[in-house]
N, C-alpha and C positions, 0 to 999 in steps of 0.2 A: 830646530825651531820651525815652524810651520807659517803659513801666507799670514803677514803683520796688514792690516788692512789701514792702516797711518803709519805714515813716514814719523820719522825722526825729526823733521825740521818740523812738520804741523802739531807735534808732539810738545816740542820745546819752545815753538812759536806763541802758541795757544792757553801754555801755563804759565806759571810763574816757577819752570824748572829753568836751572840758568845753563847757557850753551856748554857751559863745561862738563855738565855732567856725563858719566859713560854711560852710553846707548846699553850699554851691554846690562847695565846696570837695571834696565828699564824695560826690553824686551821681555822678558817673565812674566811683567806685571799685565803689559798691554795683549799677551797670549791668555792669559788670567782672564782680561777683560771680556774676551772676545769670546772663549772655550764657556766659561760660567755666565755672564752678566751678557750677553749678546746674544750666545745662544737660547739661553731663557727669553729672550722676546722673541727672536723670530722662528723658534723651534728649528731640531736639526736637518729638514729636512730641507728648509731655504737658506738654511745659514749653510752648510755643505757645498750647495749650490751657488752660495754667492763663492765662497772660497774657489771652487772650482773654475770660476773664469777669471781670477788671477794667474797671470804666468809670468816669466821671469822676463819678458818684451811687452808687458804690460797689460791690460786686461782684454775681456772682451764682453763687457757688459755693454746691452742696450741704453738707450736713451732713459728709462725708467730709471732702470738697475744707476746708472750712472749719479741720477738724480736723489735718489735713496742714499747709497753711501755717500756721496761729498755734501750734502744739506742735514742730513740726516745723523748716517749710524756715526760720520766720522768723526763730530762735534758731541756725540756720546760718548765713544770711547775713549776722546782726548780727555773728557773729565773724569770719567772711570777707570781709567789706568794710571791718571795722577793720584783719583783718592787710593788705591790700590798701592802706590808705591809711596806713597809719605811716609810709614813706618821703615819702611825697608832703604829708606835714602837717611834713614834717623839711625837704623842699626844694621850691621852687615854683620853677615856670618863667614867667619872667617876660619884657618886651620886651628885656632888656638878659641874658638867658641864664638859666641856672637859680643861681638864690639862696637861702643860707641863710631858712626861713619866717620871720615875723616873732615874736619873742618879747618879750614886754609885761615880765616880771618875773623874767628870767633867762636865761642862756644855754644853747644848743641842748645837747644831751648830744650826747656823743661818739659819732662812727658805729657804734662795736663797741657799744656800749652799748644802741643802736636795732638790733641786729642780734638781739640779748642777747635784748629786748623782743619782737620780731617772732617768734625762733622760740618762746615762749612761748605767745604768739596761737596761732602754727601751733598748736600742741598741741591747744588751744581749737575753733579752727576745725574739726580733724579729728576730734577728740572728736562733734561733733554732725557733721559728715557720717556717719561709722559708724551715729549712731543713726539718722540719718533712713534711711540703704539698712538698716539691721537692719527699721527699719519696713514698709517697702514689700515685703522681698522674708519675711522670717520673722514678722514681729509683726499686730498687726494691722489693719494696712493691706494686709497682701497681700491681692493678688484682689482687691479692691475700686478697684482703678485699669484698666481695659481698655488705654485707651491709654497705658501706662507697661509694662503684659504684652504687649501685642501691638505692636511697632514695629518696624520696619526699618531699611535704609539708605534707602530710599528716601523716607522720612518726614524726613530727614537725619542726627544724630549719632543711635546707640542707646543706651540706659540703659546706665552703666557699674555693673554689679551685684558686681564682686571686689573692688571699694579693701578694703583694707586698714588697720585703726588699730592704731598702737603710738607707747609713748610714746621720750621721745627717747634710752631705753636698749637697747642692744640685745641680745640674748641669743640663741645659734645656737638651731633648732630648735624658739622658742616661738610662741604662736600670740598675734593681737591680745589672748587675755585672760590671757595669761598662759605660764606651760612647763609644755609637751605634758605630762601624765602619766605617757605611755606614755616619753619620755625620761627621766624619772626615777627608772622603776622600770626603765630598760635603761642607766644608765648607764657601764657596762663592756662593752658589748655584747651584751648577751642575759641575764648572768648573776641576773639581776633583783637587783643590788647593792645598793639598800634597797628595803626593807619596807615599803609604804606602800599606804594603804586610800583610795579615795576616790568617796565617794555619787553622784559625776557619771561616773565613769570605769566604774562596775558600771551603770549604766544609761544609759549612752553611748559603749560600748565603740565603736562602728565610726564615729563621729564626729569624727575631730582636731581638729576648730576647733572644739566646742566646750566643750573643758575645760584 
């Protein structure tokens, strides 16, 4: 198993996994996290890098670096390696095939039920990937990471800087924080059909994603 970038207490603090469950259970999921869903945001060439100054006496990230993971990536992956492991805490694969997990004080809930649950997480999980790429690329973490601005193919996967959050309603034409302004004062096609004033849309006219 490779540098786990959340403990097990912030792990099981953070969700609604209950303290009994085995660690062992769950380090998979939060390497999952971290190798597929973490990597894809910050490309492998700062995600490498961040791994790199963990060590077994503790890190040695700067004040930035610091800043980044415990506000940032670590309250991502807390949510992404829960939605990650909900199935897998529902079914385990065992010598004799994969089996219902074991349940102490009740019966499994029903698959749609655990589907119900998981896109829920999702919400969650994409909730803070948004904030951490807003961080990195508009807030203020930009510019302050080199190798996260400057990478390539040849460093291997590059930062995916366009994801996208929205929640699980959808609506033609709005943007992750809401509908476009400018669709609501064209909603007939140009005729600017209502009347409506708005503080971000007057001082961020040529912006669409951010009102």
């Amino acid at each position: 198993m490779g540098v786990l970038l959340i403990s097990e207490v912030k792990l099981k603090n953070f969700t609604n996994i209950n303290k009994n469950v085995d660690m062992d259970v769950l380090k998979a999921e939060v390497q999952v996290a971290q190798d597929i869903d973490l990597q894809t945001i910050l490309g492998s060439k700062f995600y490498n890098e961040l791994l790199s100054k963990v060590q077994a006496t503790g890190n040695t990230f700067n004040s930035d670096e610091l800043t980044l993971v415990n506000e940032y990536i670590q309250p991502y992956l807390i949510q992404t390696a829960y939605f990650n492991a909900i199935p897998h805490l529902m079914y385990r694969t065992l010598n004799r095939g994969i089996q219902e997990g074991n349940n102490e004080f009740g019966a499994p809930v029903e698959i749609e039920t655990m589907k119900y649950l998981r896109s829920l997480q999702k919400q969650r999980a994409d909730f803070y990937s948004q904030r951490l790429i807003d961080y990195l690329l508009t807030g203020r973490g930009q510019n302050l990471f080199p190798s996260y601005n400057n990478s390539s193919t040849i460093d291997g996967m590059v930062p995916d800087r366009v994801q996208k959050y929205n929640n699980g309603i959808f609506l033609r034409h709005s943007t992750r924080k809401g509908w476009n302004f400018n669709q609501i004062t064209n909603l007939n096609g140009g005729g600017g059909a209502m009347q409506a004033y708005s503080e971000q849309g007057a001082n961020w006219w040529n912006c669409p994603d951010c009102f």
